[in-house]
N, C-alpha and C positions, 0 to 999 in steps of 0.2 A: 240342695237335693231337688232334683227334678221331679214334676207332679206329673202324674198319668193321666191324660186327655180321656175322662171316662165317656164322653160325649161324641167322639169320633169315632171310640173302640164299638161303643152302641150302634153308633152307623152300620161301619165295617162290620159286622156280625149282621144287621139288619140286610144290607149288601150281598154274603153271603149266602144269606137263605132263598134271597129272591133268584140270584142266580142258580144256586141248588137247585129252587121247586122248577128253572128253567130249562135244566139238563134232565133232571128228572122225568118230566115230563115232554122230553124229546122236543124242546121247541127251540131248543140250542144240540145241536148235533154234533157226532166228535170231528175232531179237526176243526171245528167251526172258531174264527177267533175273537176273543171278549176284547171289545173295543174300552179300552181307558174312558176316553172322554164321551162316548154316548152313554155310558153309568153315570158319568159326571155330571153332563146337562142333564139326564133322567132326576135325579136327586139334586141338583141346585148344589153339587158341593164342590169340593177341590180333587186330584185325581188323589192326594194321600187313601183317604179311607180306602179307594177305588184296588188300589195296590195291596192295601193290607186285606182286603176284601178276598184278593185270589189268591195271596198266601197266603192265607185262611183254608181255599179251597185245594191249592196245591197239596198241605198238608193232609185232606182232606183221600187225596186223590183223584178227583174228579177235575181237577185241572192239569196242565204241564205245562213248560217252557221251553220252548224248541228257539234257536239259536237265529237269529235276523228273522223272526214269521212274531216273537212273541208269547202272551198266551193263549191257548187253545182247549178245546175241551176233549179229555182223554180218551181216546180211544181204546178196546183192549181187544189182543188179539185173539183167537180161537184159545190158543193153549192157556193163556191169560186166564179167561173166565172157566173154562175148568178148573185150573189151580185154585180159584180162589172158592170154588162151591167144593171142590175135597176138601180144602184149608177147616171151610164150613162143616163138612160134614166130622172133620177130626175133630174139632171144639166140643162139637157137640156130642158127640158119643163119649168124647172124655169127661164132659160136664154131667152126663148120664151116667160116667163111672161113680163120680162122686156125691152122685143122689144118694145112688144104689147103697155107697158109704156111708151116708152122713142122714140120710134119710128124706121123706118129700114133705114139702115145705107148705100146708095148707094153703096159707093167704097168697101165695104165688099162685097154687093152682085155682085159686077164687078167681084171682086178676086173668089168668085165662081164662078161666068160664064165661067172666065181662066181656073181655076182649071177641070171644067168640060167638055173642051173642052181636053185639055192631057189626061184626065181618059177613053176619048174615045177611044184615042189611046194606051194606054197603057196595055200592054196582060199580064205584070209581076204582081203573087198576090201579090207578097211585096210591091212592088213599090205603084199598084193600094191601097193598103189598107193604106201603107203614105197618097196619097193623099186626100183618103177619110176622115182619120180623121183630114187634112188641110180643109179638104172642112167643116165639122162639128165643128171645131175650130173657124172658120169664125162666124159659128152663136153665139158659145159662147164671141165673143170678141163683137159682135154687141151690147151685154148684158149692156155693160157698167159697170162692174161687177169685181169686182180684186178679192172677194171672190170664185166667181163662176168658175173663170179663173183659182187659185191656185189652187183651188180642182181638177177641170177636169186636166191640165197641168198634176197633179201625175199620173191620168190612164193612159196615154197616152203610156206605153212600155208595162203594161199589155193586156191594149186595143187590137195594133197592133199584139200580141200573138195569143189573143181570136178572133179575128175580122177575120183574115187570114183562118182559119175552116170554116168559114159562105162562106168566096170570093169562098174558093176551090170547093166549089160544082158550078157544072155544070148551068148558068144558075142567078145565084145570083149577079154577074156583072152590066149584060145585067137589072134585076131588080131596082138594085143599081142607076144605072145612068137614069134610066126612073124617078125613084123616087126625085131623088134631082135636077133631071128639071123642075120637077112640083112643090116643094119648092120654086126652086130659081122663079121661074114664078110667084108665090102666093106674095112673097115677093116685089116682083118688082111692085103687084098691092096694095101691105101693106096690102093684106086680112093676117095679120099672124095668126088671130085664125085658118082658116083653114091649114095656113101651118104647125104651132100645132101640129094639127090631123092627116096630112100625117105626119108629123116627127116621132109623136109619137108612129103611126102603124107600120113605115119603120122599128123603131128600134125594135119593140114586135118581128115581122118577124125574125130581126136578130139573137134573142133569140130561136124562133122557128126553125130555121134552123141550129143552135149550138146543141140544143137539139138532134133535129137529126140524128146528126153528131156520138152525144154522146153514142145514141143509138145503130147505128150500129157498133158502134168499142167494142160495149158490146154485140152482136149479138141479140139485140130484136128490131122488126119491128118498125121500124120508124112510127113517128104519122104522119096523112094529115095535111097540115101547112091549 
């Protein structure tokens, strides 16, 4: 019976994250390709972890494998990152169906209240957009929901990608955190159909402000949100 190297697998997850916080945070750009053996000499190891490392991410989606180039880090096209913030926004209003059902879950909305008090402090967009989709994780777990939870669970590196463009503009923040006070508040009075309807507008916005984003890196006038 073959033993499981728990010691390499540690690497390879430690590998992965370091790479993550690097796409994340834009210092690895898409298309750009992860070199095997500069991770290798980076960590003093052999290229195996290095490998299990990006099938890690591949899984993850934040990597691909394009045919003689290797691996590189995923690009997503226009209609892409729409798809995937509708995808979002159907989770979650189905997740809000089944509040509405099953009822709202106090200590969930406590861990928001926490979560919204650090978000106020917090001026890093990376950081800030972790905790945001901790804060919006919250309502998915209220769901009761292990379908609901798996599904969302996968968006969660593409998310923080896509989501990060929306924080970066001037102003969206300060939106951000007005919007999910007035959730956690709605919640806390169990009106959730209308917290619903703010949820579900917050995110249309999100959409709208990506858009825009998208726009002007393509040089045509941004739409009025």
């Amino acid at each position: 019976m073959s033993s499981i190297d728990l010691s390499r697998n540690a690497l390879s997850n430690h590998i992965a994250e370091h790479i993550t916080n690097q796409i994340i945070t834009g210092e690895l750009q898409p298309g750009e390709k992860l070199i095997e053996n500069t991770y290798a000499e980076e960590y003093g190891t052999s290229r195996a972890p290095i490998r299990e490392a990006i099938f890690l991410l591949t899984i993850e989606g934040l990597v691909e494998r394009i045919p003689r180039k290797g691996a590189v880090v995923k690009g997503y096209t226009e209609s892409e990152i729409y798809d995937l913030l509708e995808i979002r926004i159907m989770l979650e209003s189905l997740a809000m169906k089944r509040i509405a059902e099953n009822g709202v879950n106090g200590e969930l909305v406590e861990e928001m209240e926490k979560l919204l008090e650090q978000m106020h402090e917090e001026d890093d967009i990376n950081h800030y957009t972790e905790m945001n989709h901790s804060f919006h994780m919250c309502i998915v777990d209220m769901s009761h929901s292990d379908v609901i939870k798996n599904m969302y669970t996968r968006l969660k590196m593409p998310l923080l990608r896509i989501q990060s463009l929306s924080f970066a503009k001037e102003g969206n923040i300060g939106k951000s955190i007005k919007e999910h006070h007035v959730i956690v508040k709605l919640l806390k009075e169990s009106n959730v159909v209308e917290a619903g309807e703010i949820l579900h507008q917050h995110n249309q916005d999100v959409i709208a402000s990506i858009r825009n984003r998208l726009f002007q890196e393509k040089g045509i006038k941004p739409l009025d949100n």
